[in-house]
Structure formats: C-alpha cells, structure tokens
N, C-alpha and C positions, 0 to 999 in steps of 0.2 A: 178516804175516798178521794180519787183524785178529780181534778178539772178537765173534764172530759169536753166540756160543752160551753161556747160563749153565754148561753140562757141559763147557765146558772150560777155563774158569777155576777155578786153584786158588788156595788163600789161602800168604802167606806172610809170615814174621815177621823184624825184625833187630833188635836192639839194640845201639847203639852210645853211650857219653858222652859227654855236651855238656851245656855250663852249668853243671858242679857236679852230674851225676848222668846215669844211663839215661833215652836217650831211646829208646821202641819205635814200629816203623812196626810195622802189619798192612795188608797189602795183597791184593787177587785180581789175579790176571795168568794169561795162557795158556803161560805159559814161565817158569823160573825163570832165564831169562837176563834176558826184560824187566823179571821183577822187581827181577834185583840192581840193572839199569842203575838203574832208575827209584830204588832206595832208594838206591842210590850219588850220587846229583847230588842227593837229598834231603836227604842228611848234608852234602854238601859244599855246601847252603846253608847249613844251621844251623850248621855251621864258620866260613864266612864271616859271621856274623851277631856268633857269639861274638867274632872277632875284633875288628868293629865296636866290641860294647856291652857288652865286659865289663870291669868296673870293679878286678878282680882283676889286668888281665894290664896293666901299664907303656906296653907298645908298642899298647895297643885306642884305638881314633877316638875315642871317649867319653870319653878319659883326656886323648891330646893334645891335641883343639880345645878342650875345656871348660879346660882352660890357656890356648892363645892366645885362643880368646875373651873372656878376661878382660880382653884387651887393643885389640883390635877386633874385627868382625861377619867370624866364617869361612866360607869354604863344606863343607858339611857330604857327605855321602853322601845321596839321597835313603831309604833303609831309616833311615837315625839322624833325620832330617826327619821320618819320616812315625810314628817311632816317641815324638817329642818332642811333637809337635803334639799329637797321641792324648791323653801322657800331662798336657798343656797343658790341654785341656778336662776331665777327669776331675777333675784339680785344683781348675780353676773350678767346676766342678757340686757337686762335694764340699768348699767352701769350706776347701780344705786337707788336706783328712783323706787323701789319698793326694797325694805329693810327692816327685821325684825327686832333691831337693836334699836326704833326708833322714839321707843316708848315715852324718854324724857322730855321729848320738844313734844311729841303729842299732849302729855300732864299738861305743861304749862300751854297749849294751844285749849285744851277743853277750859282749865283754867278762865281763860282770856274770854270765852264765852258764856260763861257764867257771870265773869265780875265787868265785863266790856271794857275789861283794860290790856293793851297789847303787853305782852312778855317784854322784860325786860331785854333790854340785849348781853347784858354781863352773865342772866340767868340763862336765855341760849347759848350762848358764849361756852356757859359751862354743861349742858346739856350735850351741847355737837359732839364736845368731847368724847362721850363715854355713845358715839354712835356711826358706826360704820358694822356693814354685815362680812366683814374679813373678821373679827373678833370674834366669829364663832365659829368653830371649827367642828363638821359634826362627819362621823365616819360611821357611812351606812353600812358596811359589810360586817363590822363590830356594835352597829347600837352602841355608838360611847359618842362624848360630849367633850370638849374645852374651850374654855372661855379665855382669852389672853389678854383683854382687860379687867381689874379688879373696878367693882359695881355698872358692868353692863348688867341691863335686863331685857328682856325679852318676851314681846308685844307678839302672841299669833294670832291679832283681832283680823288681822287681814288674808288671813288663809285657810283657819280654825274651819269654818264653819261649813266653807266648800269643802274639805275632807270629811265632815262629821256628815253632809248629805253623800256623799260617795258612799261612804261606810255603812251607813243607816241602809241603803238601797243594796248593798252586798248584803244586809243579813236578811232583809225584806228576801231578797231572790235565796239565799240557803233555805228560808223557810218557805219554799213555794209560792212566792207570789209573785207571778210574771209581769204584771202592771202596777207601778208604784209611781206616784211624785215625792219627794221631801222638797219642803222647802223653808228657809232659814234665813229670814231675813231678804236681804239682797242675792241669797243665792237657793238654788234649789236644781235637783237633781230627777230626771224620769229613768227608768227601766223602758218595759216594753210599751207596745199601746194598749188604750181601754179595747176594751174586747167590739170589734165591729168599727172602727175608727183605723184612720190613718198616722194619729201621734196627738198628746198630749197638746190641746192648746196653749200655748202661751205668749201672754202679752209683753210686748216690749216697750219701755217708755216712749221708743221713739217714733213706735209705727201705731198705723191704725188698722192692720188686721196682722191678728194671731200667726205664730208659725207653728205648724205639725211638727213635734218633736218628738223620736223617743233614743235611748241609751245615751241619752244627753246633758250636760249638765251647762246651766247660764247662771252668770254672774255680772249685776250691777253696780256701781259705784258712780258717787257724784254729789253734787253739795246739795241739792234742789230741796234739802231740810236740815243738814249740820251744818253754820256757817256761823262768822261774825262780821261785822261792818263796824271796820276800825277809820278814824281819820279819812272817811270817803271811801273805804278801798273797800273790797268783802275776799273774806279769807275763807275758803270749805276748813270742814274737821279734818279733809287730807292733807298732809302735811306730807314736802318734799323734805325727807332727811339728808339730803347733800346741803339744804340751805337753811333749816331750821325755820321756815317759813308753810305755811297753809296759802293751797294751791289758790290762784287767782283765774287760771283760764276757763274757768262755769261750765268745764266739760262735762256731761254723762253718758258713761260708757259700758256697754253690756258687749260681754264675751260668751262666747257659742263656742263651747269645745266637747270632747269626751270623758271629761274631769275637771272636777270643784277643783280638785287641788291644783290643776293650771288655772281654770277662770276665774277661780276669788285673788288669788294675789296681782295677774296681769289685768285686770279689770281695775285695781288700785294704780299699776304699775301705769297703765297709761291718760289715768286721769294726770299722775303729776307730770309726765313724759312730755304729753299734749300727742295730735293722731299719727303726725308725717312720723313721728320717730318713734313711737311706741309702735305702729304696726311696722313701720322696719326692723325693728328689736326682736319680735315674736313671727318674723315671715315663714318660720319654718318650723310653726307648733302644730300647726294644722286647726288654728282656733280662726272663728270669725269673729272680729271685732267691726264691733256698730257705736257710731261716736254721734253725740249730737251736743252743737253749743246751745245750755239753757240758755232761756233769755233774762 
C-alpha cells in the first residue's frame, strides 16, 4: 500500500546502541510494520558499519587491514574507502587539525581524565610519532589501503557516526520512508519533512529557537562534558594532533551541511582550528558553521 495521504502517516520512534551510545530513528510510515522493517535494516547497517570501523573491537576492518597494510596495499570494503578518503581531504583542508592517525595522544588524553594526571611528555613524545594523516594512503577508485608507518592506528571516532546517520537515512528512503531523523550522539541526519510541516526541528546549543530542517545532516563538537583541569588550565577530550595537546579555546561548534560525512569530522576540525581559520579552511564546502565560546 502506498503513502498516498499525509493522514495516514504516523510518526514512530526506536532506540537502539551503537558506537558507544543511543542511536534514535524518528520516522513517519503508514503501518508500524513498515516502520519496524525499515528501522530494522537501519540498525543493521549501523551494525555493520561498527563492525567495520570500530577501533575498540579486535576483530573490526579498521583494526585488521590498518595491520596488514602496514605491510603492503590491501583491499579495503568500499564504506572504510569512502570513509578514509572523506576523512583524507578534511585532513588536508585543515592542515592537520582533524586526523585519524590521532588515536595514541587521544589514549593518553582520556587516560589523563581518568587518573587527573597530565601525559607524560616522553610518552607524547612518543605518541606524535606514529601520528600524522599523510601515513595513510587510501585509493578510492581501488577500495585499497596503505599504511607507511609500522604501529599507526586509526581512530574514526570523529567521523564514523556522521557517515552511519547518512547511511541509516539512505536505507530509511530505499525502504519508503520519506521523513526520517537518525541521530547519533552529537550528530544526526533528516530526510524529508513530517508530513504538514516545514522541516524537522532542531535545537542547536547555541540558539534559542529551532531551525526547520530537512535533507540535512548537523554535527556538534565541544568540551561542555569531556574535559580535564590540569594545573589550572582545562583540556576538552579534543585533542589537537599537530601538538599532542587537548584543546584549551572552550569552543562549541555545530556544522550545518548535506552530509555527516563533512559535518562530523569539520565540526571536530574547527573546534581545534578555533572560528577565523576553521571557516577559512571549509569556505567552499557549502557547510554552515555556528561557533560559540562556552563559558
């Protein structure tokens, strides 16, 4: 039966974890059978995604080829391709300040939030080392992989999850359903609008009335809950990997574009950047970046 009529669409809601936290679908559908289908093969992409690119789980693609490519050029999954490349050019535009190689000075930053003792500097020292995003070499038109440091590893906390709502909202719309939000933590993705509405409301931290959004995806980043306060100073969980340090400027920033997979990493990208040079860096993404200093 198709969706012939805004009156017979209802909205419906699921929550399920993935990636280290609740992920929420809203969606309208004419049955809550085609809803559950459609949230069900929704999850079980971002299932599959995690399996790929999580750097947590032993047995995920990101773990094993970023191993053997250390050794020769592997063939990759085209989803870990197209999610390297992505984070490849972000890299470049942002002369480093968002980098997937950054994983080791992030350890010893969470680390340091835990035991409130600052990182050694021998042990960053040795951390920087094995971090720069030129050590990964990823060629989209082959889906293959090389690593040309032996023990780089490879962090896609800062991008993952804007590509897994892009993706979740592609399978949402093959299976008929025109209005959908995913959203994932600091990022979330709309489709069309609710049926009788102008676009998906949604709050930004920094304002105080909603903006109508739809085929949209925003992404926030910012310390205003992951931080530590060492020796007077306060560090966020973002960590600049050109200096082995957690960002000090108390930025929080949400990006407005038409893809997770540009506003989850540029969202990171110009909390370490700081505003004048992160929206110089991205002036020609066609993203809207919204910056405010917490206090």
């Amino acid at each position: 039966m198709g969706m012939t009529s805004s009156r017979e669409l209802r909205e419906f809601r699921f929550t399920e974890v993935h990636m280290g936290g609740a992920v929420e679908i809203r969606l309208y559908a004419d049955s809550q059978e085609r809803a559950e289908s459609a949230a069900r093969s929704a999850y079980q992409k971002i299932a599959d995604l995690e399996q790929i690119m999580s750097d947590y789980r032993p047995s995920s693609e990101v773990r094993l080829k970023t191993a053997e490519a250390a050794e020769r050029e592997v063939k990759i999954s085209r989803d870990l391709a197209v999610v390297l490349h992505r984070a490849h050019e972000v890299s470049s535009l942002s002369d480093g300040a968002f980098d997937v190689t950054a994983g080791p000075v992030v350890a010893l930053w969470r680390e340091a939030r835990k035991t409130q003792v600052s990182p050694r500097w021998r042990d960053l020292s040795a951390a920087l080392d094995l971090v720069d995003y030129k050590f990964v070499q990823v060629y989209l038109n082959r889906s293959a992989l090389r690593v040309t440091k032996s023990g780089v590893k490879i962090d896609l906390g800062g991008i993952a999850k804007g590509y897994a709502c892009d993706e979740m909202i592609r399978v949402l719309s093959r299976a008929g359903i025109r209005s959908a939000m995913v959203q994932a933590g600091g990022d979330l993705k709309v489709s069309g609008p609710p049926p009788g509405t102008k676009g998906w409301p949604i709050e930004l931290p920094h304002e105080s009335a909603p903006r109508f959004l739809s085929h949209r995806a925003v992404s926030t980043s910012g310390d205003t809950e992951q931080f530590v306060e060492l020796h007077g100073k306060r560090y966020s969980h973002i960590v600049d990997p050109r200096t082995g340090f957690g960002v000090t400027n108390r930025l929080m920033v949400s990006v407005i574009g038409g893809s997770g997979l540009w506003t989850d990493p540029v969202a990171t990208a110009v909390c370490v950047m700081g505003e004048k040079e992160g929206r110089q860096a991205f002036r020609r993404q066609g993203l809207e970046i919204v910056v405010r200093t917490s206090p």
